[in-house]
Residue, then its C-alpha position, 0 to 999 in steps of 0.5 A: x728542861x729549858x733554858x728558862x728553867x735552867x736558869x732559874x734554877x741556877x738563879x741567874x738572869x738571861x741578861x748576865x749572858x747576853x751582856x757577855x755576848x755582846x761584849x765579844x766574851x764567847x765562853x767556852x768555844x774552841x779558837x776556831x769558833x772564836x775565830x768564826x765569830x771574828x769574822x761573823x762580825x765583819x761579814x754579817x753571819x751567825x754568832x755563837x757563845x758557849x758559857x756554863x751555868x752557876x749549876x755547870x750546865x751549858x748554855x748558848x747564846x746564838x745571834x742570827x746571821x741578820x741580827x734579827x734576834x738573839x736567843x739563849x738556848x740549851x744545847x739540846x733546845x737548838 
């Protein structure tokens, strides 16, 4: 199973996530990984956030280091 699926299943839009990611709203990382993600925005590398599904299932969202892309994965698709 893919994050497509996945949130189909849960009924949710990828976009409620990336709204979340976009707003500095990491979700479920450490205050390391928060603090990486601070410094990812000043120094120009990768940013991860972690949220959970309304089915509780995780999912990240990861913009590469040269803002080429953003990609909304399963843990297990990376």
């Amino acid at each position: 199973m893919g994050a497509e699926q996945t949130l189909g299943e849960s009924e949710q839009s990828p976009a409620e996530f990336l709204r979340r990611h976009q707003a500095g709203v990491w979700g479920e990382l450490s205050e390391e990984d928060r603090q990486e993600n601070e410094l990812s925005l000043k120094e120009g590398f990768r940013i991860l956030s972690a949220y959970r599904t309304r089915a509780g299932v995780k999912l990240w969202v990861i913009t590469e280091h040269d803002r080429s892309a953003t990609t909304v994965l399963l843990p297990s698709e990376y």
